[in-house]
C-alpha positions as CSV (number, residue, x, y, z in Angstrom):
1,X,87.3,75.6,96.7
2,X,86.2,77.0,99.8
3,X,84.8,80.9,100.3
4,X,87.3,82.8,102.1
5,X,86.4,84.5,105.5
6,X,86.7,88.1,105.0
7,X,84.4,89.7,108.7
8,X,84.7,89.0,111.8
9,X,83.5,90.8,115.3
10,X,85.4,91.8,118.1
11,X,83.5,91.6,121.4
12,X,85.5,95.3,123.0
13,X,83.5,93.9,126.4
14,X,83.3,96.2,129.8
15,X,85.4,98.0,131.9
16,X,87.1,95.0,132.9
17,X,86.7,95.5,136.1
18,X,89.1,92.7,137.3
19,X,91.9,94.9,135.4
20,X,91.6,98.2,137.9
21,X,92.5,100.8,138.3
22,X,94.5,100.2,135.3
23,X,90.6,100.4,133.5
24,X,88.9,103.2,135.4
25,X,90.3,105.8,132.6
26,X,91.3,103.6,129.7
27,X,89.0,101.2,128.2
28,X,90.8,97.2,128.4
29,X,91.1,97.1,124.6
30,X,93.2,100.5,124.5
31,X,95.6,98.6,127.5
32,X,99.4,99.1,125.9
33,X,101.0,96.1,124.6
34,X,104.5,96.3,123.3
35,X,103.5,100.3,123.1
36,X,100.1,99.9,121.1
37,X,97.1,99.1,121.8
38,X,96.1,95.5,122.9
39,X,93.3,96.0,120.2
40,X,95.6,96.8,117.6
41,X,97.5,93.7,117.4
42,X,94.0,91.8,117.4
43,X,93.2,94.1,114.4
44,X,96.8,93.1,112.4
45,X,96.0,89.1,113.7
46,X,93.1,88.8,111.6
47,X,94.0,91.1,108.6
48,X,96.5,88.4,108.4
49,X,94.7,85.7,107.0
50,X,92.6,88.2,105.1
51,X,89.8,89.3,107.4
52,X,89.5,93.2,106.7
53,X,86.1,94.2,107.3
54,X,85.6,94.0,111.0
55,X,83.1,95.0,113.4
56,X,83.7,96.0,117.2
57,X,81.4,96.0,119.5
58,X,81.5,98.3,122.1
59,X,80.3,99.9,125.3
60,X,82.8,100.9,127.7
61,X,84.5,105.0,126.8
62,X,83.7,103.9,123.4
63,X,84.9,107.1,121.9
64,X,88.7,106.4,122.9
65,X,88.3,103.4,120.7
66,X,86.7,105.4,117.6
67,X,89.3,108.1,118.2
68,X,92.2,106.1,117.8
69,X,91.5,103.5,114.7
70,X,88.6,105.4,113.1
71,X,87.3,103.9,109.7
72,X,90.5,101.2,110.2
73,X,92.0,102.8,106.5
74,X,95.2,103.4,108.5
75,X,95.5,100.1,109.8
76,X,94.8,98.4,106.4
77,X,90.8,97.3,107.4
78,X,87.2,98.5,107.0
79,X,86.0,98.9,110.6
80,X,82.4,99.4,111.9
81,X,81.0,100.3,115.4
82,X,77.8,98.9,117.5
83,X,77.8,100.9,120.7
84,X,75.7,99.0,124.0
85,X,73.5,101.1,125.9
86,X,73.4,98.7,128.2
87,X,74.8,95.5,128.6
88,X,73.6,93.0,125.8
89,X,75.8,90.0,126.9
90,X,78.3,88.3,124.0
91,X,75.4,87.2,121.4
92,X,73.4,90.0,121.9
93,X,76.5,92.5,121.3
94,X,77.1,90.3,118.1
95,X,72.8,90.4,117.2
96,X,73.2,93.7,116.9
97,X,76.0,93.5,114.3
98,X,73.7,91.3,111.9
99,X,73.2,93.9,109.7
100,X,77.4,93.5,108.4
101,X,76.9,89.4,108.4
102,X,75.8,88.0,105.4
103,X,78.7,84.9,105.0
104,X,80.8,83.0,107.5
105,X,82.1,85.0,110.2
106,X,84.8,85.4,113.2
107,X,83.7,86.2,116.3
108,X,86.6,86.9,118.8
109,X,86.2,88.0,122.6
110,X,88.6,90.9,122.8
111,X,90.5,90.4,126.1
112,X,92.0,87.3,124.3
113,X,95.3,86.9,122.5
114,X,96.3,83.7,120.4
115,X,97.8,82.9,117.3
116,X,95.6,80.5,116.6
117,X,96.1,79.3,112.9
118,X,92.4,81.0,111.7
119,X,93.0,79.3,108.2
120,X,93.0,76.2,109.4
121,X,90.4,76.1,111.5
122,X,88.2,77.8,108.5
123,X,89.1,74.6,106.7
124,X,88.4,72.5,109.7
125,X,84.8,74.1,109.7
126,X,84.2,74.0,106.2
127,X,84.7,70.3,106.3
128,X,82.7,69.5,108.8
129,X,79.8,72.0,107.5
130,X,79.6,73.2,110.9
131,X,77.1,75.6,111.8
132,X,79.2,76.8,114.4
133,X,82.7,76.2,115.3
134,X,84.1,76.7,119.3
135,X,87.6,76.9,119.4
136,X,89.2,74.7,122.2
137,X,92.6,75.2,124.0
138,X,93.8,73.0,126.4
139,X,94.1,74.0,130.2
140,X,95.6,72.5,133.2
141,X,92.9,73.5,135.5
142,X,89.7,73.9,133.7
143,X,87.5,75.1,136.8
144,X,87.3,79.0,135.8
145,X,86.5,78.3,132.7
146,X,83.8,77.0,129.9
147,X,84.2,73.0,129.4
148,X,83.3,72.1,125.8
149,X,83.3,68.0,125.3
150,X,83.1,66.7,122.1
151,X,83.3,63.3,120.2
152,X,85.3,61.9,118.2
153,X,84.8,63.9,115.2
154,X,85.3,66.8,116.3
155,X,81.2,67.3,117.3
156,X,80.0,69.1,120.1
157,X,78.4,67.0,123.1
158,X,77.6,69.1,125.7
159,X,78.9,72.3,127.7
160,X,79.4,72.5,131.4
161,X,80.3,75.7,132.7
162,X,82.7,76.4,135.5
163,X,82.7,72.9,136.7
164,X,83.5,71.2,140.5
165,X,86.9,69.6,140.4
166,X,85.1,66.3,140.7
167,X,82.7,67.0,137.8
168,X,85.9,68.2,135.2
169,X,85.3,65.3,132.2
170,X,87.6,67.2,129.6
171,X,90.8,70.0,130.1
172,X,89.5,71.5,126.8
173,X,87.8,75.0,127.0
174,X,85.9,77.3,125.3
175,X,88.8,79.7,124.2
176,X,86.8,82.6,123.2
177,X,86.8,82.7,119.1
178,X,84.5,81.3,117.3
179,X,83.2,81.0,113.5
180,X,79.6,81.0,112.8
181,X,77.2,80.9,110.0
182,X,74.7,84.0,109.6
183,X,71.6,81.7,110.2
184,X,72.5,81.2,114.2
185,X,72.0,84.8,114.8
186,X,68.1,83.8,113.7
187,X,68.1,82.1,117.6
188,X,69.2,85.2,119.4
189,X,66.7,87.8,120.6
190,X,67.2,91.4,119.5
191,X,67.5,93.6,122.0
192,X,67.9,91.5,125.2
193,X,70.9,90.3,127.6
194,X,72.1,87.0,125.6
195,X,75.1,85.0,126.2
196,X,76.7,82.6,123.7
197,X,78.0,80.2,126.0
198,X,74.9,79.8,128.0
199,X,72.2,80.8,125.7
200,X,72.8,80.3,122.0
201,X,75.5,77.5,122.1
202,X,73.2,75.1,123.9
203,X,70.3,76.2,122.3
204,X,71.7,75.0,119.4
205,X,72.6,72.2,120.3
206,X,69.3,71.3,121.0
207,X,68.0,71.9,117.6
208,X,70.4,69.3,116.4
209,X,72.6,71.8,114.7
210,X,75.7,71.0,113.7
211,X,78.3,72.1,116.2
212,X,82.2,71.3,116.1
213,X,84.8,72.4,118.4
214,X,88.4,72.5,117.1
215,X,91.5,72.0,119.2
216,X,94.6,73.7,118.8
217,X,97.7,74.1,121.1
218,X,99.3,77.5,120.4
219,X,99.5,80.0,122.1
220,X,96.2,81.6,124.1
221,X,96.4,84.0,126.7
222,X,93.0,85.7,128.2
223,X,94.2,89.5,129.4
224,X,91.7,89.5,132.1
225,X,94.1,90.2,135.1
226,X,97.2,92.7,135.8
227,X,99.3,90.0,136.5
228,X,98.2,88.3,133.0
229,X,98.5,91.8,131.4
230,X,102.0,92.0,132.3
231,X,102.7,88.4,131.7
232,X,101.5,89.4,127.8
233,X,104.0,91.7,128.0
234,X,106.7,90.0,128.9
235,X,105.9,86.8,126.8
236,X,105.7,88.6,123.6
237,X,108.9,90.4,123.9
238,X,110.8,87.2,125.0
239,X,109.0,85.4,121.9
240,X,110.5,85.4,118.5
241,X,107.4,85.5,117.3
242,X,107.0,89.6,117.3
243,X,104.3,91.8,115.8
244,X,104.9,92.5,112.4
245,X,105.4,96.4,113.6
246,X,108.5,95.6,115.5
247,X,112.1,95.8,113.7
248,X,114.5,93.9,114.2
249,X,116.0,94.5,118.0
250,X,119.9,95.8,118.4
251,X,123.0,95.5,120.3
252,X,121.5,93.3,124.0
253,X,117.8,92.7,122.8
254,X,117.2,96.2,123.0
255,X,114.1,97.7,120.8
256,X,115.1,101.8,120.8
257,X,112.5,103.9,118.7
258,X,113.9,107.5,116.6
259,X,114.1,110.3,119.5
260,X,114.8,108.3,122.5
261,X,118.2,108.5,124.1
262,X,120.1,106.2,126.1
263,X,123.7,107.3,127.9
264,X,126.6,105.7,126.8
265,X,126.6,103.9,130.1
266,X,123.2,102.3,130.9
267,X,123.8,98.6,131.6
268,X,120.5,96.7,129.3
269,X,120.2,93.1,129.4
270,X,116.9,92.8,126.8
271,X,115.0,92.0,125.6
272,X,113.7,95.8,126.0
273,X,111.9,98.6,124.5
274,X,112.4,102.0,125.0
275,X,110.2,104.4,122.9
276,X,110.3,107.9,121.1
277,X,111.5,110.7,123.6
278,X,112.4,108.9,126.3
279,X,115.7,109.2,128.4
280,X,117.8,106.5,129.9
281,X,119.9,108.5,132.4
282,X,123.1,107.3,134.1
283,X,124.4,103.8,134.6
284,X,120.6,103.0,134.5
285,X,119.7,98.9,134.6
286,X,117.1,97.2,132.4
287,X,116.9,93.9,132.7
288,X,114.5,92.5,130.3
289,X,111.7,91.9,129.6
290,X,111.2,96.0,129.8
291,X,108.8,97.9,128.1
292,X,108.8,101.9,128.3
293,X,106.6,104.0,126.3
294,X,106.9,107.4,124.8
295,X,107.9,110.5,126.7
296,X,109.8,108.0,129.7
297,X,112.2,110.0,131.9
298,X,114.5,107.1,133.6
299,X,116.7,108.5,136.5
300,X,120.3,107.9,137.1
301,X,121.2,104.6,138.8
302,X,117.6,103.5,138.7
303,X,116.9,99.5,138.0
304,X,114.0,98.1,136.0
305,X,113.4,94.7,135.6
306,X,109.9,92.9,134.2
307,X,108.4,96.1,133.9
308,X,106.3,98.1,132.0
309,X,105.8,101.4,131.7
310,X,103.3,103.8,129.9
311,X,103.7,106.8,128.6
312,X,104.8,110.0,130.8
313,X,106.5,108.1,133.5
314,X,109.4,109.5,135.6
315,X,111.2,107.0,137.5
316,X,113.7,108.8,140.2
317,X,117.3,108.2,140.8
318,X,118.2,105.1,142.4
319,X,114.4,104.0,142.3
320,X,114.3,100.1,142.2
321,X,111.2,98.3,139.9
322,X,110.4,95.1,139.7
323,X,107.4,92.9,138.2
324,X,105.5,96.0,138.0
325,X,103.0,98.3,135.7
326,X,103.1,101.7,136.1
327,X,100.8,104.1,134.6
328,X,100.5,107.1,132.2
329,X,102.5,110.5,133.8
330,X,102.9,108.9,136.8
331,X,105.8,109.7,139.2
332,X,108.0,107.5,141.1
333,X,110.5,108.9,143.5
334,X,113.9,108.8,144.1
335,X,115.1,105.7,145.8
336,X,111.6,104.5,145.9
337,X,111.2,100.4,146.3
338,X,108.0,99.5,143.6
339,X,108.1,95.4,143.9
340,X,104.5,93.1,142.5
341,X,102.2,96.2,141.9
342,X,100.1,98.4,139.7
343,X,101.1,102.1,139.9
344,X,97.8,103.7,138.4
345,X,97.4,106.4,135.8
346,X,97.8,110.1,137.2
347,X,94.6,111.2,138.3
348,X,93.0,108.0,138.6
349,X,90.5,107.3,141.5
């Protein structure tokens, strides 16, 4: 019978620069998804198969993470927090939580979203008696990413990052979880700027450690861009496969939380969510995917279509939005045209 896998780390990362301005005042983990937290839905993915002590490791606005999920009681976990004061790189963040890793562990980067089936690959690893386990997704074009070959058992052969078209050997990447035994962290220097995927990985591959990489097809999605960000959006509230949080939609796909209201003679076509104290003026159109989060003011006559919006947002009459984020207690005017962009927070630089 094999020990069940109870920790894991989250790697919270940097200000994820390739996600600003969206990132200048909110740290990438604290991103809304579906109206909570991109974090939070990593935190109810791995309490799912049981994980419920978790560490994050952080660096960037740190205390807007702390604020928010505090000891994790409210969210059904045991969280701790490493803090960075200065950039350690993804093995060093993950040295510094050694003191919490005494068994098999999860390691997951946190601008990732899967529903990878964790259980299995647990069982994949135990049966291999894998040191370290890399899963691998499949990608069309792996030339942004880590390239992870293996045999075929499942073993590790070698890593080439970022490769030239002409040197791709393998569409399987490094997808950013991983599940590790205690002793690898012996290999990683305290203290000091250390990557997994270029440090620690092929070091231990030259020590002959067992390394496996397992494969799966669902769903992966790394958040690392606005247009992915909203993509996210969008896919999760077209899936069937919602967060656990989410009810069961109404009348035209639409998601309406307690304390929003919605006139009689708004025109939705969902899926869409409208959150708590919003208003959906006059013959408003949303046509889904449409996310709007708390405290929403939507004109008469305006349109939204594959948007999202944060919390705070007034959108004017007759205002037209389409494929587009818009930030906290930001205001669009009326009649105003917002088509492919990122409307920043209020008071963003």
């Amino acid at each position: 019978m094999f020990k069940p896998l109870h920790k894991a780390v989250i790697l919270v990362g940097g200000e994820g620069t390739r996600l600003r301005p969206l990132t200048n005042s909110v740290p990438k983990p604290m991103l809304p998804v579906l109206n909570r937290p991109f974090l939070e839905h990593t935190i109810h993915y791995l309490k799912k198969y049981g994980i419920t002590e978790i560490i994050l490791a952080l660096s960037y606005l740190p205390g807007a993470i702390k604020g928010y999920f505090g000891d994790g009681r409210a969210f059904g976990v045991r969280l701790h927090y490493t803090i960075e004061d200065s950039p350690l790189g993804t093995a060093g963040a993950v040295k510094k939580s050694e003191k919490y890793l005494d068994s098999t562990f999860a390691v997951l980067n946190g601008d990732i979203y899967t529903d990878l089936d964790m259980a299995a690959m647990l069982a994949f690893h135990r049966h291999k008696k894998a040191t370290a386990t890399i899963a691998l997704t499949w990608v069309d074009n792996p030339c942004a990413f880590g390239v992870v070959e293996t045999d075929g058992n499942g073993k590790v052969r070698q890593f080439i990052e970022k490769p030239a078209p002409d040197k791709v050997t393998t569409n399987w990447i490094n997808a950013g979880v991983y599940l590790l035994e205690p002793e690898v962290l012996g290999q990683v220097p305290a203290k000091t700027p250390y990557m997994f995927e270029r440090g620690l990985f092929p070091r231990l591959l030259e020590l002959g450690k067992n390394m496996c990489g397992y494969q799966f097809r669902s769903r992966w999605l790394d958040m690392g861009t606005a247009e992915k960000y909203l993509c996210l959006n969008c896919d999760l509230l077209v899936s069937g496969d919602k967060p656990d949080f989410m009810d069961m939609p109404g009348e035209d796909g639409l998601y309406c939380a307690e304390g929003a209201t919605i006139d009689p003679s708004a025109q939705i076509n969902g899926p869409a969510i409208v959150a708590s104290r919003s208003r959906i003026g006059r013959q408003v159109r949303l046509i889904g995917p449409v996310v709007i989060g708390a405290d929403c003011t939507i004109g008469d006559g305006a349109v939204l279509e594959e948007a999202v919006l944060w919390q705070g947002v007034t959108i004017g009459a007759g205002a037209v939005l389409r494929k587009c984020i818009v930030g906290n207690d930001t205001e669009i005017q009326p009649g105003e045209r917002v088509i492919d962009c990122v409307v920043p927070p209020r008071g963003t630089d």
